[in-house]
N, C-alpha and C positions, 0 to 999 in steps of 0.2 A: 716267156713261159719257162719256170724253171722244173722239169718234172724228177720228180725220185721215183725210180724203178724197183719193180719186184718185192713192195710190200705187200701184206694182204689186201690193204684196199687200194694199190695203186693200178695204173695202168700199165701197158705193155709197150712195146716198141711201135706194133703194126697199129697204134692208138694214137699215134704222133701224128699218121698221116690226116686224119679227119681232124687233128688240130690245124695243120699245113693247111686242108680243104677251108676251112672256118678261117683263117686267116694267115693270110699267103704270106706277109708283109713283115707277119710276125717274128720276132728271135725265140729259138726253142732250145736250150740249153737240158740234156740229160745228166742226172748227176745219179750216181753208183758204184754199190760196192763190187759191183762185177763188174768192171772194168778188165778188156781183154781185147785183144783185134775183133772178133767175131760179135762183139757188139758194137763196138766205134764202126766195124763196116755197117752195120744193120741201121745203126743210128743215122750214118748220112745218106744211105738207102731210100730210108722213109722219112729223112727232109729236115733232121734236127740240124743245127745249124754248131753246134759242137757236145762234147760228152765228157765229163768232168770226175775222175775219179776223188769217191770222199776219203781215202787213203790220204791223196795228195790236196784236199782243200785246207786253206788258210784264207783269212781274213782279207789279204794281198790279191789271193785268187779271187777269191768271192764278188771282190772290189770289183778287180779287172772286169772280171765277165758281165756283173751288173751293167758298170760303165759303156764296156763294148756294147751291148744289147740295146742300151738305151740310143747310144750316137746310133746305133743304126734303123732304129725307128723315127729319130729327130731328124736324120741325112735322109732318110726315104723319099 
């Protein structure tokens, strides 16, 4: 799951975890433009599995994290 934070119609951080509840198993990658410690801690708090700021995304990243997310639902 890759979620974007803090649109009008998106979700919130403490909405991650009833994804976690819905499926434990899952990769939950948060991606925003508020990128700061006090979300990276909230994010691994309620169970995302990493937080990606779109300052720093590129095509290289994007890859990565796809990739990663997928081997770890394949390796599960």
């Amino acid at each position: 799951i890759l979620l974007d934070l803090y649109l009008p119609d998106s979700i919130s951080l403490k909405d991650i975890q009833d994804f976690r509840d819905l499926a434990a198993d899952t990769p939950i990658f948060i991606f925003t433009s508020l990128f700061n410690q006090k979300t990276q801690k909230a994010a691994k708090e309620y169970g995302a599995n990493g937080i990606i700021s779109k300052d720093e995304i590129n095509k290289n990243t994007f890859d990565a994290i796809v990739k990663n997310a997928v081997d770890n639902v394949v390796n599960a």
